[in-house]
Backbone bond lengths (Angstrom), bond angles and torsions (degrees), N, CA, C in turn:
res aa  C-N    CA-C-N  psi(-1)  N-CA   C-N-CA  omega(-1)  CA-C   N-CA-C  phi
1 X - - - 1.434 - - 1.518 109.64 -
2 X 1.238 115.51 164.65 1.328 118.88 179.18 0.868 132.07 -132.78
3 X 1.336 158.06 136.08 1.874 142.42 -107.88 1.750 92.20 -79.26
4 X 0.753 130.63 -59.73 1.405 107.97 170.39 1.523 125.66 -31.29
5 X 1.258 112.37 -19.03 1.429 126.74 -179.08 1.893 110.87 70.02
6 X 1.710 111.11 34.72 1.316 89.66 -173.39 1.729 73.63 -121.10
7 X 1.338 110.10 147.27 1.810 130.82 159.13 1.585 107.91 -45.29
8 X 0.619 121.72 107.86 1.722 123.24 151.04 1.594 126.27 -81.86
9 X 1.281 116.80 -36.62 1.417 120.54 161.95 1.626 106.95 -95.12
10 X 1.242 122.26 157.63 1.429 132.77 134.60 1.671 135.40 -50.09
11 X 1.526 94.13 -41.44 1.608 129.91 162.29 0.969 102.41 -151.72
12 X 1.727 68.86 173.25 1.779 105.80 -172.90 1.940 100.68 -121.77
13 X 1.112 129.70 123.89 1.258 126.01 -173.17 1.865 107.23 -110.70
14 X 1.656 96.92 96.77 1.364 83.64 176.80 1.611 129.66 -92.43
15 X 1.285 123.08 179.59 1.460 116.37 165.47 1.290 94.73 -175.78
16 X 1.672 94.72 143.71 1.572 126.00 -168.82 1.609 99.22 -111.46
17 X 1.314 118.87 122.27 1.629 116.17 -178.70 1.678 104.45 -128.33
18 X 1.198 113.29 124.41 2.173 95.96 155.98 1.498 94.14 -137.54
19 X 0.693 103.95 162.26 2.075 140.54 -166.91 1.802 97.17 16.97
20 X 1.362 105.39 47.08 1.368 113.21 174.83 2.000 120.98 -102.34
21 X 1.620 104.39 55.56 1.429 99.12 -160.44 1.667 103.11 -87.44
22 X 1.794 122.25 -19.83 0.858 135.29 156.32 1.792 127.67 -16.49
23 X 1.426 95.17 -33.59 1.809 117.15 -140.04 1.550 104.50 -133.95
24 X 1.313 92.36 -68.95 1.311 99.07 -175.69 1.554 132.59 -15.51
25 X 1.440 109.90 -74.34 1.453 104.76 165.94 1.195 156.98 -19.37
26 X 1.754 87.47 -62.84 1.242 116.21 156.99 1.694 116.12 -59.00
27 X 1.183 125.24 -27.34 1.507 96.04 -162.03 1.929 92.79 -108.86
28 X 1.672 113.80 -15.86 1.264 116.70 162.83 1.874 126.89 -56.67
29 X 1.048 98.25 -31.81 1.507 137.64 -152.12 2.104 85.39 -77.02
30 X 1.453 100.68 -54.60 1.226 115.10 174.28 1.727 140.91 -67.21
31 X 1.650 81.07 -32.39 1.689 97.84 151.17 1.324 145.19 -83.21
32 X 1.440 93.36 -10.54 1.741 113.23 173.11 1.388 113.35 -67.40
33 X 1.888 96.19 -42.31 1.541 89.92 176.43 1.136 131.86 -95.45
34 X 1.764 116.94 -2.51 1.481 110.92 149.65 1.708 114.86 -70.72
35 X 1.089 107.06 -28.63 1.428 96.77 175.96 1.558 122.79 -65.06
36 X 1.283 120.04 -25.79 1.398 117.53 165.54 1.448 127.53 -85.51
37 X 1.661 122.66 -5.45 1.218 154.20 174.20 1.591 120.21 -89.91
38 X 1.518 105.89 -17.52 1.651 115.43 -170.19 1.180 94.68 -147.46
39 X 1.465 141.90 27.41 1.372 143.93 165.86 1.479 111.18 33.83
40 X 1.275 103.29 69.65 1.451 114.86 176.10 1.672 112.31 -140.24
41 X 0.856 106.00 -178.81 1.621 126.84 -172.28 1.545 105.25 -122.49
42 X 1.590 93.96 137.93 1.151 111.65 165.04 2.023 136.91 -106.35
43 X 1.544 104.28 106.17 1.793 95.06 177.85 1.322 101.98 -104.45
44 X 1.406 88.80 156.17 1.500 98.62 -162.86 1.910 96.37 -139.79
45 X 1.019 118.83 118.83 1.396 114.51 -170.98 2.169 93.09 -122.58
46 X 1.487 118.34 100.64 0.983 139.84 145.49 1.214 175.78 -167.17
47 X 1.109 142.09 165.38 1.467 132.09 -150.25 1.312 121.37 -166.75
48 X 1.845 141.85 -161.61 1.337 103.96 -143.59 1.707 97.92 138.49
49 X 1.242 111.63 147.00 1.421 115.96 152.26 1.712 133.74 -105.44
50 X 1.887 94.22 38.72 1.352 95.10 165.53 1.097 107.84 -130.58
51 X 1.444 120.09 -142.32 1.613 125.00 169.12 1.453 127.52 -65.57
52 X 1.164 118.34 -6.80 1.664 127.67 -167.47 1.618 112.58 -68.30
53 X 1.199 128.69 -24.20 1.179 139.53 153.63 1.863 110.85 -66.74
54 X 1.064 122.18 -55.10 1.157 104.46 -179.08 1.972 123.70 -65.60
55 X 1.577 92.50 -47.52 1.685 103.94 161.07 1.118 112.01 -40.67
56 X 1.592 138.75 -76.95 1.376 126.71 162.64 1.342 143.12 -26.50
57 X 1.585 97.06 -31.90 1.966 100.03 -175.96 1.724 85.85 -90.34
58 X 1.283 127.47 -36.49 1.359 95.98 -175.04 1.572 118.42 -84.60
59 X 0.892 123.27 -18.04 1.867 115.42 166.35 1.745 99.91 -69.71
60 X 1.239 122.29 -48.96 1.710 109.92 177.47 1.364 112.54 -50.16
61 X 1.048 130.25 -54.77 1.892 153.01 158.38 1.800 80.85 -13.73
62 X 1.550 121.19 -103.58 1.434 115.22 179.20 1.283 142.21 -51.85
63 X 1.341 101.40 26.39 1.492 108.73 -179.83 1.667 123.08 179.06
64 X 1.886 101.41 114.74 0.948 110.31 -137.96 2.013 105.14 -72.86
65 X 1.622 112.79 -14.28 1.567 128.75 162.64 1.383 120.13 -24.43
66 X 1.575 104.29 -48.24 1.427 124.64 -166.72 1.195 110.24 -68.77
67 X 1.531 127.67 121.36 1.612 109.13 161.43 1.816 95.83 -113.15
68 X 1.077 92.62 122.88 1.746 86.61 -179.97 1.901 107.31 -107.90
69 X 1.391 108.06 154.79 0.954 113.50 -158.59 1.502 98.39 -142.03
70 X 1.403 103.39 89.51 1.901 104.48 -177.01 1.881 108.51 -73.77
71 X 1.215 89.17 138.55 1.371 103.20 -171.80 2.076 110.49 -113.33
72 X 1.032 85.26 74.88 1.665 100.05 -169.62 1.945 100.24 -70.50
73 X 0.942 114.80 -34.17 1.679 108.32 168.48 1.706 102.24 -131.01
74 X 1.473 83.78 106.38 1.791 103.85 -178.51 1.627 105.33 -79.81
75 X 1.042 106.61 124.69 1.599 113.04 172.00 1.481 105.51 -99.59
76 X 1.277 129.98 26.31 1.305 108.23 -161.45 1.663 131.48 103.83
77 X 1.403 122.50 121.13 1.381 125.77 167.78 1.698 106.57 -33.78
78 X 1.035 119.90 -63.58 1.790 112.84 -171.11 1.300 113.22 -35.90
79 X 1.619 95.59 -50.93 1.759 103.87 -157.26 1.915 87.51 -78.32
80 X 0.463 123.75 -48.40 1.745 124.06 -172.69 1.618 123.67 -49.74
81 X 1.538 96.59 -30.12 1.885 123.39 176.60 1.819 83.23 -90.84
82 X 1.256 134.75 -34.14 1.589 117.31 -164.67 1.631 111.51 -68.00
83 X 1.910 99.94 -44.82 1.262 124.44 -164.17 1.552 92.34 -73.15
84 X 1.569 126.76 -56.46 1.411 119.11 171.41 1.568 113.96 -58.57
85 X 1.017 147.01 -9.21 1.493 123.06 158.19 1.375 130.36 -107.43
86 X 1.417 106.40 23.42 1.592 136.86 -174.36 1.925 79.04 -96.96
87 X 1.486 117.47 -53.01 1.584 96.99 171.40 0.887 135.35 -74.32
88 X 1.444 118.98 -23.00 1.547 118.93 175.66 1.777 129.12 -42.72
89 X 1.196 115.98 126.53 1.375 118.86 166.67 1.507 132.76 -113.14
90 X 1.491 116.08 29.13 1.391 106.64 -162.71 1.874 76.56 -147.84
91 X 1.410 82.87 141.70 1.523 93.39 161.98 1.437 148.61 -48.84
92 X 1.634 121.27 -20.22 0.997 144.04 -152.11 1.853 98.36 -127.74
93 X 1.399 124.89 108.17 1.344 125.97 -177.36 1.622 104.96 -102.56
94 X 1.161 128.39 128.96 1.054 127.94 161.63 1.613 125.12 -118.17
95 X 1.370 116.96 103.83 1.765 107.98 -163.53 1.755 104.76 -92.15
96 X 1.259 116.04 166.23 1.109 122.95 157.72 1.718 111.64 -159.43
97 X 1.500 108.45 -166.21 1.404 98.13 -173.30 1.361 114.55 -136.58
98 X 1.534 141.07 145.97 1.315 120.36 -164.28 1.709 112.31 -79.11
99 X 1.209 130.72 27.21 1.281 132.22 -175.19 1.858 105.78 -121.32
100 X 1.392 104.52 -3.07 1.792 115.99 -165.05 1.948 92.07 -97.49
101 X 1.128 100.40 156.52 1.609 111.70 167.09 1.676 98.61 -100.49
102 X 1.639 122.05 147.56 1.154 127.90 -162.47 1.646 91.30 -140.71
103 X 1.520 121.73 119.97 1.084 118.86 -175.92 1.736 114.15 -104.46
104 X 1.578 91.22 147.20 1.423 78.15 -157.37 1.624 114.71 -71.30
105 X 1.313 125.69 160.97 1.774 130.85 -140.34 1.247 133.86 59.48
106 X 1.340 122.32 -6.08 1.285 129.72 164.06 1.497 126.03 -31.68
107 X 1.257 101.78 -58.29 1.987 117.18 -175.94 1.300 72.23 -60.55
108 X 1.392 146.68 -85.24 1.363 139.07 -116.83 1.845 94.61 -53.29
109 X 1.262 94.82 -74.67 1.694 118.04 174.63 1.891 95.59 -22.06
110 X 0.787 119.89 -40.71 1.910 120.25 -148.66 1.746 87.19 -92.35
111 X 1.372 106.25 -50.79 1.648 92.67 -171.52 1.658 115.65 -91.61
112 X 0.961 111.51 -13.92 1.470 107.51 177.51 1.806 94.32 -74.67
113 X 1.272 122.59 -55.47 1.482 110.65 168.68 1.818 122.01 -30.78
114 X 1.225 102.79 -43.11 1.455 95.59 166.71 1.591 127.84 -79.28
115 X 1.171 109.27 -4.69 1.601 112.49 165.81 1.344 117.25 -51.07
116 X 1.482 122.15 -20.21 1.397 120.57 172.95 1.240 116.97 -101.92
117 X 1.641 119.88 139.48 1.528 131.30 -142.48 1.604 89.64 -88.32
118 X 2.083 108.36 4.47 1.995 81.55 -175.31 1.495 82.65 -111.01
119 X 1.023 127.64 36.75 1.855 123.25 164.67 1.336 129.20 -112.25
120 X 1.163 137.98 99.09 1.135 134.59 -166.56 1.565 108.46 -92.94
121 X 1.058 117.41 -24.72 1.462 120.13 169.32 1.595 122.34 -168.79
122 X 1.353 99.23 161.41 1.759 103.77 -164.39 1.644 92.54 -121.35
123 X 1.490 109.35 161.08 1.541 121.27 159.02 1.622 99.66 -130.96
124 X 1.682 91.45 166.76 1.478 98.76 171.96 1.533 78.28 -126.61
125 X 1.707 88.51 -171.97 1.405 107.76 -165.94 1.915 105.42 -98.98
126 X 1.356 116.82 107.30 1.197 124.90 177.11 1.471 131.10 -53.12
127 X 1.256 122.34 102.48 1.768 115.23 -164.06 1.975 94.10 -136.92
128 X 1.376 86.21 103.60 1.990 102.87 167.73 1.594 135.76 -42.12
129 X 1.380 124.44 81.97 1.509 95.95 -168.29 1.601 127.53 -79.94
130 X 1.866 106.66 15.01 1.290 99.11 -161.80 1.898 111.12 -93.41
131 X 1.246 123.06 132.72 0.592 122.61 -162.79 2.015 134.29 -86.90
132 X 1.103 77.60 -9.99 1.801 88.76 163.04 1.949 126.76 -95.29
133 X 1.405 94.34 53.71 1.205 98.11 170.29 1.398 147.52 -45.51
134 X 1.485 116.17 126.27 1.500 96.29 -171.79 2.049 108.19 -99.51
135 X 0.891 93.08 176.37 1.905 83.98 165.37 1.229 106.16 -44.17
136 X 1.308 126.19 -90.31 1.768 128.74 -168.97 1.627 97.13 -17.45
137 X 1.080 120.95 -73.36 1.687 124.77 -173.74 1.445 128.20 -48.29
138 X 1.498 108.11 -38.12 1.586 122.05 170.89 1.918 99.23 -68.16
139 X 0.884 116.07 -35.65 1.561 134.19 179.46 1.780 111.63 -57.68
140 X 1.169 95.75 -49.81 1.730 102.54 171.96 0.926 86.87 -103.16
141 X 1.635 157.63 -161.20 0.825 138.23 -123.46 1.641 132.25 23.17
142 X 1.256 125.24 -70.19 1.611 156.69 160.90 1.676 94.05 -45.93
143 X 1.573 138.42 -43.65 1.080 124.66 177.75 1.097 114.58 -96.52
144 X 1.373 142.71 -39.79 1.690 132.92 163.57 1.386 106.13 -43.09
145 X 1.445 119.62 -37.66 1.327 103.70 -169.03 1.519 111.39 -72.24
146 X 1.369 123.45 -40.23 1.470 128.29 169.91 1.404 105.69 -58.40
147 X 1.293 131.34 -12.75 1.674 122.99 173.75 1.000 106.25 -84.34
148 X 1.247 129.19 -15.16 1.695 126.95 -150.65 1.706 89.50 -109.02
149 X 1.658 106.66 -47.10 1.586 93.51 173.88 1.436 118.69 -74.84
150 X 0.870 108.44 -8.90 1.817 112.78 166.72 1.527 121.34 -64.14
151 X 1.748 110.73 -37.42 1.236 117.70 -141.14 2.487 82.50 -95.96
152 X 0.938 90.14 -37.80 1.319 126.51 -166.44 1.716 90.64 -63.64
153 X 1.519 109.11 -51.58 1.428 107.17 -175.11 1.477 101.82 -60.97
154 X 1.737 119.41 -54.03 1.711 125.68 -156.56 1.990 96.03 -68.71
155 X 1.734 110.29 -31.43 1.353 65.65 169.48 1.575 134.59 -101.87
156 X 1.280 97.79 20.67 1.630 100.34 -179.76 1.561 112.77 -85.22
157 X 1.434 106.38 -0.90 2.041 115.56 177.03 0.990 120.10 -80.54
């Protein structure tokens, strides 16, 4: 909300990125246009010692959705999700990450699920597009996917 206390977005679409120039674009690129499709806003808190700061300021540059928020001394994912929802103004948070693929209608799917007063929150299904994997990553990866065939099995019973 906003000191007037009236919503201006529906959502708020966040994402936390560092040394993600690989990705970024692409999965920013994808939120722009749910964000103009689901009347929401986009924060974007990132930074890094590669290009991911510049990729970001120039898609924010064309588009006024974006509030980007360069993070030149990263303390950490927590503090970066704290500082991004210190901007948020709309009731409805939707996070993601600049290393995830974001398909397009997704947000729609995520916030209309919260239109009902018995939902407190939605997930989608998490799939990595970056491609220099280390173990830890092949590791999740390998376990979302066994959640998803799990989740997939209980509701087909």
């Amino acid at each position: 909300m906003n000191r007037d206390g009236d919503v201006r977005f529906k959502s708020s679409l966040g994402l936390v990125s560092l040394n993600e120039e690989k990705t970024i674009g692409e999965a920013l690129a994808v939120l722009i246009d749910e964000a103009k499709a689901n009347n929401s806003r986009v924060v974007v808190m990132a930074g890094g010692h590669d290009r991911t700061i510049a990729i970001v300021e120039s898609l924010a540059k064309e588009n006024p959705r974006v509030l980007f928020i360069p993070d030149t001394e990263p303390k950490g994912k927590p503090a970066a999700l704290n500082r991004m929802f210190a901007l948020m103004d709309s009731p409805i948070v939707v996070l993601s990450d600049g290393d995830v693929k974001v398909r397009s209608g997704s947000v729609r799917l995520l916030v209309e699920a919260m239109d009902s007063a018995e939902v407190g929150a939605a997930s989608g299904r998490v799939i990595g597009m970056a491609g220099d994997y280390n173990g830890v990553e092949k590791a999740c990866d390998l376990m979302t996917e066994m959640m998803h065939l799990s989740r997939m099995e209980e509701f087909q019973s």
